[in-house]
C-alpha positions in Angstrom: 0.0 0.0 0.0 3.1 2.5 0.4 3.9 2.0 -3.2 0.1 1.8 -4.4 -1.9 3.7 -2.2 -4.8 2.2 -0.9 -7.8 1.9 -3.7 -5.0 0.5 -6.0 -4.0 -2.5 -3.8 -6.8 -5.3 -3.9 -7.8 -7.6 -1.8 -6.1 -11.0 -3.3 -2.4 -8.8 -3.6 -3.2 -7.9 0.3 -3.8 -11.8 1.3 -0.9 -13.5 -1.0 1.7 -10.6 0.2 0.9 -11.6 3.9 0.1 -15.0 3.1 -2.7 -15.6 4.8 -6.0 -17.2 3.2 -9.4 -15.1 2.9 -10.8 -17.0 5.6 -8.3 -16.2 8.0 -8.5 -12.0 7.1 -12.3 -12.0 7.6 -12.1 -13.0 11.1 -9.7 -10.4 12.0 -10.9 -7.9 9.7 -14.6 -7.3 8.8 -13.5 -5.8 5.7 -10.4 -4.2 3.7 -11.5 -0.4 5.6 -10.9 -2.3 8.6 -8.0 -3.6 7.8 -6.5 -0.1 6.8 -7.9 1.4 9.8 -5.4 -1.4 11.8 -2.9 -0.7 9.2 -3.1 3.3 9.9 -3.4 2.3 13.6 -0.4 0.5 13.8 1.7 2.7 11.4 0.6 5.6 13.7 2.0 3.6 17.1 5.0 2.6 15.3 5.8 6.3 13.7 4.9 7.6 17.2 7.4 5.6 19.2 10.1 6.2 16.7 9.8 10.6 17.0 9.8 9.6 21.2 13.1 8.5 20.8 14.2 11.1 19.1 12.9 13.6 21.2 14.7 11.0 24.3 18.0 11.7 22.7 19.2 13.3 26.0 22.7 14.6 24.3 21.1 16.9 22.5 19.4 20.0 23.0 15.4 20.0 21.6 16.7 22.4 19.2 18.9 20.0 18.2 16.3 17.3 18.2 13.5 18.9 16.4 16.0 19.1 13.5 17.1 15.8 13.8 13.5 14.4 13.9 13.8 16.8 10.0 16.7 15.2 8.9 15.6 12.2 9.5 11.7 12.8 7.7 14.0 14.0 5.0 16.2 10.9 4.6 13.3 8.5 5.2 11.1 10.6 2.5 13.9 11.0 0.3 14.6 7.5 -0.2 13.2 5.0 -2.8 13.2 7.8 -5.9 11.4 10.3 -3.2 8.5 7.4 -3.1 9.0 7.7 0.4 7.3 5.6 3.0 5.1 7.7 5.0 1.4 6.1 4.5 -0.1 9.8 5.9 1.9 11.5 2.7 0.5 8.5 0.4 -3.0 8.0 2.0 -4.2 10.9 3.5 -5.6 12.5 0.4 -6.9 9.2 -1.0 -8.9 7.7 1.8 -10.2 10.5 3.9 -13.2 11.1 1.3 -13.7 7.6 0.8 -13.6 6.2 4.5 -14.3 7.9 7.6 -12.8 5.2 10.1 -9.6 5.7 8.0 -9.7 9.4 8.2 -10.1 9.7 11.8 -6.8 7.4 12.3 -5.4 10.1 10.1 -6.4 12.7 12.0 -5.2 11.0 15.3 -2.3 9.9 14.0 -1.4 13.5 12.4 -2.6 15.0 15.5 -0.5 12.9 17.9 3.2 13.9 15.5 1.6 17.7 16.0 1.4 16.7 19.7 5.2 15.5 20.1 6.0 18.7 18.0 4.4 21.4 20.3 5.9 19.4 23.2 9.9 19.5 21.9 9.4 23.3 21.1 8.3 24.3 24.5 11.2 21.8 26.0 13.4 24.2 23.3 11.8 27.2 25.2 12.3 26.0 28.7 16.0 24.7 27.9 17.1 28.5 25.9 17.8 26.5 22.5 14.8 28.0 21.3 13.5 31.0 20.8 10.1 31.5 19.0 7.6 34.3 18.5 4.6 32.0 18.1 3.1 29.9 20.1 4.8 26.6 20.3 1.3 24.7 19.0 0.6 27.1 15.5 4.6 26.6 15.1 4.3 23.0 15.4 1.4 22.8 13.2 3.1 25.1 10.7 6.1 22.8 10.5 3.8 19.9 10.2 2.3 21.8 6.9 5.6 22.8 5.6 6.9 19.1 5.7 3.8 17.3 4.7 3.5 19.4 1.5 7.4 19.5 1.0 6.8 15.7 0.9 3.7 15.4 -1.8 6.0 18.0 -3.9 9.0 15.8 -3.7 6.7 12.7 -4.8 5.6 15.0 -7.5 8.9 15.7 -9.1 11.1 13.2 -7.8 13.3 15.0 -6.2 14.6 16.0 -2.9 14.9 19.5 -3.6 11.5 20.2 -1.6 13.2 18.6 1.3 16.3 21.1 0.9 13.8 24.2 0.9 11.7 23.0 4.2 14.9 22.1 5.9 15.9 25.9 5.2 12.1 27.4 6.3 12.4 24.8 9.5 16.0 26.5 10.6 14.9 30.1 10.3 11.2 29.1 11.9 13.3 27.5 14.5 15.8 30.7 14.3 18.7 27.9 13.9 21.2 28.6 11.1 22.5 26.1 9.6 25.8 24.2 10.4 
């Protein structure tokens, strides 16, 4: 589904892929929404615990971290001819008019990265490697934006060159030059 998208990937590809017989989904899964609502769900839990350790990383400052947490969305993204591998970039779009248990993972999911965002720019405040004239929760969400679009436009042209211009819009949102 991170290649396809969602509506492209059917059924039969999803069983023989996991190699499990129909049977055996339909007693899990009530149907393939509920199965990408788990799949969202888990993706979400997984992504989640991944930006906690970056934000753990107690060498660094949150200044530090917030752009590492970049860097890292950047490589990640960047990879696999910019196809990246983030199912919000590649089904967000796609399946929030189409399902509504799906959408709402999105929006938790989304909401939760947001959540971990505001929460490393007001540890940036409280430690002095920040300094922001916003409020920390309209920066995260900005930031958020900025990457999330930087990421459809890199899919778009195949590039990483959107990646380059967010990086450079995160460091003077975050007032951090670069090194």
């Amino acid at each position: 589904m991170a290649a396809k998208g969602f509506s492209a990937v059917g059924l039969n590809e999803i069983l023989v892929a996991a190699g499990v017989p129909k049977g055996s989904f339909y007693h899990y899964f009530g149907s393939k929404d509920a199965f990408g609502e788990a799949l969202l769900k888990d993706y979400f839990d997984s992504y989640l615990a991944g930006v906690d350790e970056i934000f753990a990383m107690g060498d660094l400052t949150f200044a530090e971290r917030l752009i590492a947490y970049f860097r890292q969305w950047q490589e990640n993204q960047g990879a696999l001819d910019c196809q990246g591998k983030c199912l919000a970039v590649k089904l967000g779009a796609e399946v929030a008019d189409l399902s509504e248990a799906m959408r709402a993972v999105l929006k938790s999911g989304t909401a939760g990265i947001i959540g971990r965002l505001t929460e490393a720019i007001e540890n940036g405040v409280a430690d002095g490697s920040l300094t922001i004239p916003d409020d920390p929760r309209s920066l995260a969400e900005t930031l958020y934006h900025l990457w999330l679009g930087a990421s459809l436009r890199a899919k778009i042209v195949r590039s990483t060159a959107p990646f380059d211009s967010a990086m450079v819009a995160t460091r003077r949102l975050l007032d951090r030059p670069s090194s």
